[in-house]
C-alpha positions in Angstrom: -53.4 -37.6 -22.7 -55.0 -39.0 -19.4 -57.6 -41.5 -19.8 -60.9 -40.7 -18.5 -60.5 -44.1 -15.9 -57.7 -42.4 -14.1 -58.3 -40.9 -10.8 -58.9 -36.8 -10.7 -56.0 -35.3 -9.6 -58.5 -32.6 -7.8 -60.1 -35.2 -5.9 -59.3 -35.9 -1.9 -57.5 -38.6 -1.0 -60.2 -40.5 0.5 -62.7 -38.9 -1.8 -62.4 -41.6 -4.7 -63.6 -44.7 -3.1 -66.5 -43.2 -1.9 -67.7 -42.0 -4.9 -67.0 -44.8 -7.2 -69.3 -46.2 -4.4 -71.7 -44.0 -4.7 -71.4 -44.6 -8.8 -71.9 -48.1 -8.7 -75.4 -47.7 -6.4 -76.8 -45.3 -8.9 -75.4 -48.0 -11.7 -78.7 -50.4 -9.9 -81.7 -50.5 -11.2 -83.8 -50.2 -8.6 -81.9 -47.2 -7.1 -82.1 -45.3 -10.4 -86.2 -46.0 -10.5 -86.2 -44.6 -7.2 -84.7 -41.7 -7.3 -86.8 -41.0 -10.4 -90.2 -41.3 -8.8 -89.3 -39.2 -5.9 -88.0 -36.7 -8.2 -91.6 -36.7 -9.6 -93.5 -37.1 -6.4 -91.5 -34.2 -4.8 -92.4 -32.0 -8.0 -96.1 -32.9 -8.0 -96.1 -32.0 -3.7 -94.4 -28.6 -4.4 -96.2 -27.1 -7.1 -99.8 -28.4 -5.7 -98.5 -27.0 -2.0 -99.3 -23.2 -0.9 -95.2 -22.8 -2.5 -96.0 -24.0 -6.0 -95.0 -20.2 -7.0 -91.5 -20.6 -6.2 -91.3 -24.3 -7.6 -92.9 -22.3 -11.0 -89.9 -19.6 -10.4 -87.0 -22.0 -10.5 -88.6 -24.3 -13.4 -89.0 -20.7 -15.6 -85.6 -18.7 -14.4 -83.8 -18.7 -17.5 -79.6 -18.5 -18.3 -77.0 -19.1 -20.5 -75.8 -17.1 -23.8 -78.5 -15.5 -25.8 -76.6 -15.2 -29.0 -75.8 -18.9 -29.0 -79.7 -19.8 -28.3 -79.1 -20.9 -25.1 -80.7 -18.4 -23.0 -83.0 -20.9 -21.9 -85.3 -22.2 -18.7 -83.8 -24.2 -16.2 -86.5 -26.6 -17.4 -85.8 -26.4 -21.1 -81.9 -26.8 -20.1 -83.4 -30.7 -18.0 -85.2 -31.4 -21.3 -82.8 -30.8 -24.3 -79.3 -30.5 -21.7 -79.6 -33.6 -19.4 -81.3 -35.4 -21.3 -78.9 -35.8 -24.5 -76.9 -37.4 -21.4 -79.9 -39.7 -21.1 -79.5 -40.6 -25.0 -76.2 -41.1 -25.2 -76.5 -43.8 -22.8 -79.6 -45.1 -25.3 -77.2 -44.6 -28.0 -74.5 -46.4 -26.5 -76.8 -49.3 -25.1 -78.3 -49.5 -28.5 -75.1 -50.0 -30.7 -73.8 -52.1 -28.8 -77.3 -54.2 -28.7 -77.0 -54.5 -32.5 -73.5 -54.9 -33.1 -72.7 -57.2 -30.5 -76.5 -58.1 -28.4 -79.4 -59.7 -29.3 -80.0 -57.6 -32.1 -77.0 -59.1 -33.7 -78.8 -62.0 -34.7 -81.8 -61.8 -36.8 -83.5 -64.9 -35.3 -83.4 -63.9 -31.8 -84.0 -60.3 -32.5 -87.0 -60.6 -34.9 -89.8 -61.1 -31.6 -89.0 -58.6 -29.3 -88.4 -55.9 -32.3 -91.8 -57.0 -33.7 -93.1 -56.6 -30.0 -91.8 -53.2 -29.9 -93.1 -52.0 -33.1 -96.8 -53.3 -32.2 -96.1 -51.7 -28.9 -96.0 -48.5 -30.6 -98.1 -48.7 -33.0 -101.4 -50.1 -31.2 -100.8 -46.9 -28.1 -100.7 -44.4 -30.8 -104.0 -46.1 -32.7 -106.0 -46.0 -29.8 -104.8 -42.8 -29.4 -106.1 -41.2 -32.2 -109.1 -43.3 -32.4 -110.3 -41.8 -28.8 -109.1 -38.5 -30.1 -110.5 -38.7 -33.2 -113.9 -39.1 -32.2 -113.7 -37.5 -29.1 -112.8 -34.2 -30.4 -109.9 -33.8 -29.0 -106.1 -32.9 -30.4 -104.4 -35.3 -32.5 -100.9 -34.0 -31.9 -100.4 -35.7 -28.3 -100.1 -39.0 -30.9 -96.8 -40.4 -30.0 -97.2 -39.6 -26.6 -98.3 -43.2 -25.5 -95.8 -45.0 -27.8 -92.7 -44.9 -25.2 -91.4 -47.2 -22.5 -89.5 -45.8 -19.8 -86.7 -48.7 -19.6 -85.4 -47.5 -16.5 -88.8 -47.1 -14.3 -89.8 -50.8 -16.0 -86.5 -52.1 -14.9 -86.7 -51.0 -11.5 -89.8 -52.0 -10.8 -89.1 -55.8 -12.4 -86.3 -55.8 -10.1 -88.3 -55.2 -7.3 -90.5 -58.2 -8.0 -88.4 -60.5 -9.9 -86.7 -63.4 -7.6 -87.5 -66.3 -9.4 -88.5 -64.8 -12.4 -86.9 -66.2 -15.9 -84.2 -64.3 -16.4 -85.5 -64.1 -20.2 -88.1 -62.2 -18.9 -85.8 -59.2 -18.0 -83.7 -60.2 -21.4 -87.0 -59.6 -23.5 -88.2 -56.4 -21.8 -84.6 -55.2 -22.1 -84.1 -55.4 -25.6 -87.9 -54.3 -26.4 -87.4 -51.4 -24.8 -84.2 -50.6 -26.5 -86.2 -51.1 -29.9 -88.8 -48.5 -28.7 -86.1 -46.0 -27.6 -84.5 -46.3 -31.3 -88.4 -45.7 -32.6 -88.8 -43.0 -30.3 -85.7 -41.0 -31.1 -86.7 -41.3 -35.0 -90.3 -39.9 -34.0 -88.7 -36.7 -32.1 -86.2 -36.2 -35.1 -89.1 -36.7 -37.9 -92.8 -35.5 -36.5 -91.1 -32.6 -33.9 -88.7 -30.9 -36.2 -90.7 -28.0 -36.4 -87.8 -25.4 -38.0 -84.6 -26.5 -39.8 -81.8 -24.0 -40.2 -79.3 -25.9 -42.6 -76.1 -24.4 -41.5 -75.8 -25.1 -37.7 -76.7 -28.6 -39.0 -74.3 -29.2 -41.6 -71.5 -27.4 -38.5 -72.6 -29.6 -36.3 -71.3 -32.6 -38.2 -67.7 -31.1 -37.9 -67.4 -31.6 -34.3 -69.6 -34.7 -34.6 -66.8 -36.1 -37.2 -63.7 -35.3 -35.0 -65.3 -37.0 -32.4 -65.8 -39.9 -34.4 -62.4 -40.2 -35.3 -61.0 -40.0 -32.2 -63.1 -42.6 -30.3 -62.5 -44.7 -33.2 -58.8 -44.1 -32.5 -59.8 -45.3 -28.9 -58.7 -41.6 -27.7 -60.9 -41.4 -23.4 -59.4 -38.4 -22.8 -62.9 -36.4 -21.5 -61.0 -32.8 -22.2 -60.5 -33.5 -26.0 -64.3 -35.3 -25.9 -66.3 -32.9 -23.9 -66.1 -29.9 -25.8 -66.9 -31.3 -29.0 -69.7 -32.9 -27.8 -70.7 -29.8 -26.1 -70.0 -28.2 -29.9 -72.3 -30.9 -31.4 -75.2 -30.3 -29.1 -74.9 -26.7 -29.2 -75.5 -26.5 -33.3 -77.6 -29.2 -33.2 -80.0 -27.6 -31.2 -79.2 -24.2 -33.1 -80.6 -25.7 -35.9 -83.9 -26.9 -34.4 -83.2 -30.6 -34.8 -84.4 -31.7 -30.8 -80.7 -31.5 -29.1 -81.1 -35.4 -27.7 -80.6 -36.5 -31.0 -77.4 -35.3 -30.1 -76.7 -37.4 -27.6 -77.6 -40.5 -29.8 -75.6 -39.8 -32.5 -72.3 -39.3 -30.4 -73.5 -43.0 -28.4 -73.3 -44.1 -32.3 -70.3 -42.8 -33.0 -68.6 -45.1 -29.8 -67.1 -48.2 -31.1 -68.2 -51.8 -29.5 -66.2 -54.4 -29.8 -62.6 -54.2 -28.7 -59.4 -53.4 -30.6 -57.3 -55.9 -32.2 -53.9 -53.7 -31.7 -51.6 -55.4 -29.4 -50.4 -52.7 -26.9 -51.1 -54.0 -23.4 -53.7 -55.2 -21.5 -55.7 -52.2 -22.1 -55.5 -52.1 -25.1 -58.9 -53.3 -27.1 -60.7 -52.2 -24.6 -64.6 -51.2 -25.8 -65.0 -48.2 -25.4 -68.8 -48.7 -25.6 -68.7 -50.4 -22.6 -66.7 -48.5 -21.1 -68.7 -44.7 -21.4 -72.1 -46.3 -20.5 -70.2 -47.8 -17.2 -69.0 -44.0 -16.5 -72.0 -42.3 -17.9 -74.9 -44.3 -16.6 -74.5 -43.1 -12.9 -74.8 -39.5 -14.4 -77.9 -40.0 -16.4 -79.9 -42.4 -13.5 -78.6 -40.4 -10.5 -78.8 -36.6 -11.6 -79.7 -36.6 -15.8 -83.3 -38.0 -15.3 -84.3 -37.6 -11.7 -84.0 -33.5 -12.4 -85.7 -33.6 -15.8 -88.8 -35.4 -14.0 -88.6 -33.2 -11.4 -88.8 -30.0 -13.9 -91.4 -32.0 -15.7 -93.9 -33.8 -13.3 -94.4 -30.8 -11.2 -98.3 -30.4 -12.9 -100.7 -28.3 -10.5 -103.7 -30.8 -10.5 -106.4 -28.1 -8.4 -107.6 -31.0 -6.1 -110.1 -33.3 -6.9 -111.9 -31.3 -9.3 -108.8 -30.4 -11.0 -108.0 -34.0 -11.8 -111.1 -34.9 -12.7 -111.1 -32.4 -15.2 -108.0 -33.0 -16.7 -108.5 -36.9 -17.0 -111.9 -36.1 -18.8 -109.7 -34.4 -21.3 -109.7 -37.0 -24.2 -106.1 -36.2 -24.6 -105.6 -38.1 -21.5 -108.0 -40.5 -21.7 -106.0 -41.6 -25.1 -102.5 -41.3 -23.2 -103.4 -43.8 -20.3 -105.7 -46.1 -22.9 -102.8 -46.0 -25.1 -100.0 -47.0 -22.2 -102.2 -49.1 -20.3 -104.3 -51.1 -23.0 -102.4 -50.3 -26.2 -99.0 -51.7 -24.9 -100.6 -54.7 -23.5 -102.5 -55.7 -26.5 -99.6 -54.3 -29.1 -96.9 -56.3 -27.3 -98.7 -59.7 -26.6 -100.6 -59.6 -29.6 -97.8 -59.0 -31.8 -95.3 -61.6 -30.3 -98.2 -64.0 -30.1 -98.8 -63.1 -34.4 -94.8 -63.8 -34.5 -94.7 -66.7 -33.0 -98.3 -68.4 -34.6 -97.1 -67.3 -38.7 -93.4 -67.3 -38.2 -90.7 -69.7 -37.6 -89.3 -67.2 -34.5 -90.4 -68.6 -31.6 -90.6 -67.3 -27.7 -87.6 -68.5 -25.3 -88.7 -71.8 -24.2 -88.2 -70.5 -20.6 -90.9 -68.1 -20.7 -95.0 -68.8 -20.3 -97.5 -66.3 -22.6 -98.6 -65.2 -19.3 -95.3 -64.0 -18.2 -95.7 -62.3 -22.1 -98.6 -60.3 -21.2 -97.3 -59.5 -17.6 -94.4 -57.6 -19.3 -96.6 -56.1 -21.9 -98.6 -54.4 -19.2 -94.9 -53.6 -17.7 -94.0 -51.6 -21.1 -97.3 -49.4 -20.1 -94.7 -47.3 -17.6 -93.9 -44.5 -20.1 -92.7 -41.7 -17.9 -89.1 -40.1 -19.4 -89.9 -40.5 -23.1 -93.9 -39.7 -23.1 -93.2 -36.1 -20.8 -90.8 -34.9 -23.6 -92.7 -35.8 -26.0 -95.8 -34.5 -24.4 -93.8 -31.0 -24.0 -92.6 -31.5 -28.0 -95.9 -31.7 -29.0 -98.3 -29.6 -27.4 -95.4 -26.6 -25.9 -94.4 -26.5 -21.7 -97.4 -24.5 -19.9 -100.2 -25.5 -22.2 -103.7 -26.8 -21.0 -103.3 -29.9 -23.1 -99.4 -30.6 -21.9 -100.5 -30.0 -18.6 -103.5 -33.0 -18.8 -101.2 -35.0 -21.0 -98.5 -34.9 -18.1 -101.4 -35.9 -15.0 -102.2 -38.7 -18.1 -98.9 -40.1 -18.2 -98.3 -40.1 -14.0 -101.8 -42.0 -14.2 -101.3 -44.2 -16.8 -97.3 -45.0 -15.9 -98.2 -45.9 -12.1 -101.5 -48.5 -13.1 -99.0 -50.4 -15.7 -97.2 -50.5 -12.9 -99.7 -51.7 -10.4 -100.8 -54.0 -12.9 -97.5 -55.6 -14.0 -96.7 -56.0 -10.0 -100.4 -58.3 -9.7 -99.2 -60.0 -12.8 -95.9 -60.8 -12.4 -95.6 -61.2 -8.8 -98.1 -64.1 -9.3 -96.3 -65.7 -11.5 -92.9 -64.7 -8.9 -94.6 -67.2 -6.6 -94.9 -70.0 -9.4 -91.6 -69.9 -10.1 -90.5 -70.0 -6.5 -92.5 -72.5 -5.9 -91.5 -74.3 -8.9 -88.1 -73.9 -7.9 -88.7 -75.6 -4.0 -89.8 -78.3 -5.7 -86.7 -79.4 -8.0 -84.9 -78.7 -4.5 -86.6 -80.6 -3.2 -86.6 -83.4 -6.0 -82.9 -83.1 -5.9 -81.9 -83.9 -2.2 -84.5 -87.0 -2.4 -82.4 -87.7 -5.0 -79.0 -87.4 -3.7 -77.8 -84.7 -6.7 -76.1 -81.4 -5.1 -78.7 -78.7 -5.0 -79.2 -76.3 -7.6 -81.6 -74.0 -6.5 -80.2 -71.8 -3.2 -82.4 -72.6 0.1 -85.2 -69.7 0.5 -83.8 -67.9 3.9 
């Protein structure tokens, strides 16, 4: 059986450098944040431009077998297809956080996955609470809750020269505590209809993949189709296909083999799927769903106006903007004050809050969930979506004034112990600002 790391036999000669180039710029942060937000913007241009009807056309034409389910809209196929790509990724990055990350270790874990869960639970409070009283629908709820770990990344990247890289470590492994939270809200709240026997099939295929990754079998032509298999019954059944996607990143083992064999053998295999699949879900998984997702038609001025008065999205953009800054820094700063956990030494509570207001950019996560709750096409969707665009880009605004601040403290911070260090005669440590 080949491995998936050899080289395709179909593939040019000079074909295969170039695209494990092109893989390893789509592996970058920033690159992947990118190419989501244009994704988005293009979508939002196009369906409020005299074409929208054709940008409606392609998000509605349907395909695929009927009598499988699967005869479905190119932008239901981005939502429950390319995304289970998106959450194996999650489920990958999130095993191997707990098994071998910082969630290995209940002392340095216990802050930033008590920062998640008040992240999630403040967003969807202030939620209902505007909801409640405002008369609007309660079912939008978890829409606020996520953190799109990719957009946050990027846009921390961008910023972040002298930042501690504890900063980045924290919003990391905070976010990959709100994915795990999030998946368990799609599988709980929007199961709407359970049919019992694609389920229990779908753990057949699930199962022979599990054995053979544990075996450390790559090959993608004995892998593919039962993942394919799992995802088909699990969304047969009416469990939301992503979960899919996590349970077969769960199935992946972590750490390495302790078989002698050669030098690859031990290799994770964890490691090794998130390094091929990552360029797949940043560079083509995501970009596409946001495009088949952020294409809202606002109606101008008037339009938005109207749909930001909606108190469905006036409770999405409270909860993302104000929820996550107040659940995240309020709840680490509760940790930290009753607890014997403690923040990394090399980070301020200001550099806290900037990231809290960071965690406010909830674009993947919060437009599924907005479609799960309230149905693609619907009046409150539609608002919900316009909410999260709004709320997502002043997190992001905010989190830039924040944290590019505090950028120029640390820079600064950083001049000066070069500066200490040549008066001193001591090799520098800090590189020389060009």
């Amino acid at each position: 059986m080949r491995p998936l790391s050899d080289k395709p036999r179909l593939l040019a000669r000079g074909s295969w450098p170039e695209a494990r180039r092109v893989a390893a710029v789509l592996r970058r942060e920033t690159v992947g944040g990118a190419l989501l937000l244009a994704a988005a913007v293009v979508a939002l241009i196009w369906a409020n431009s005299p074409w929208s009807g054709g940008y409606e056309s392609l998000r509605d034409a349907r395909f695929g077998p009927e009598s499988l389910h699967l005869d479905l809209t190119m932008g239901h196929w981005a939502a429950d297809g390319l995304l289970a790509i998106f959450f194996f990724v999650a489920g990958l990055e999130l095993k191997r956080e707990f098994v071998a990350g910082d969630l290995r270790s209940p002392a340095r874990a216990v802050v930033p996955i008590a920062a998640a869960v008040g992240g999630v639970t403040l967003p969807a409070l202030f939620y209902v609470a505007i909801n409640l009283f405002g008369g609007g629908s309660l079912r939008g709820w978890a829409i606020p809750t996520a953190t799109d770990i990719a957009f946050a990344l990027a846009v921390l990247a961008v910023i972040s020269s002298h930042l501690p890289s504890a900063l980045r470590t924290f919003l990391l492994t905070l976010a990959v505590v709100d994915d795990l939270i999030a998946i368990l809200i799609i599988a709980v709240f929007f199961t709407q209809t359970l049919d019992v026997l694609p389920l229990m099939g779908a753990l057949v295929p699930l199962g022979l993949f599990t054995l053979l990754v544990q075996r450390r079998v790559r090959s993608w032509w004995v892998l593919l189709p039962l993942a394919m298999a799992t995802w088909a019954l699990m969304h047969a059944s009416g469990v939301h296909a992503t979960v899919a996607g996590v349970l077969l990143g769960f199935a992946v083992p972590v750490m390495r083999s302790q078989k002698a064999g050669g030098p690859d053998a031990g290799a994770g295999l964890a490691e090794h799927f998130e390094h091929r699949f990552r360029p797949i879900s940043a560079g083509v998984a995501v970009p596409v769903f946001a495009f088949f997702s952020a294409g809202v038609t606002v109606g101008g001025l008037s339009g938005l106006a109207a749909a930001l008065a909606d108190p469905v999205a006036v409770g999405v953009i409270t909860g993302l903007v104000v929820g996550k800054a107040i659940g995240i820094s309020g709840t680490t700063w509760l940790v930290a004050r009753f607890t014997r956990a403690s923040l990394d030494e090399g980070l301020a509570w200001v550099d806290v809050v900037g990231l809290a207001v960071l965690a406010g950019i909830g674009f993947t996560v919060s437009l599924l969930i907005g479609e799960l709750a309230f149905g693609a096409g619907s009046e409150h969707n539609e608002h919900a979506k316009v909410a999260v665009l709004t709320g997502s880009l002043l997190a992001a605004l905010l989190a830039s004034v924040i944290l590019r601040a505090r950028n120029r403290v640390y820079q600064r911070l950083a001049q000066e112990e070069r500066v200490d260090a040549d008066a001193d005669g001591v090799p520098d440590v800090y590189p020389r600002p060009e």
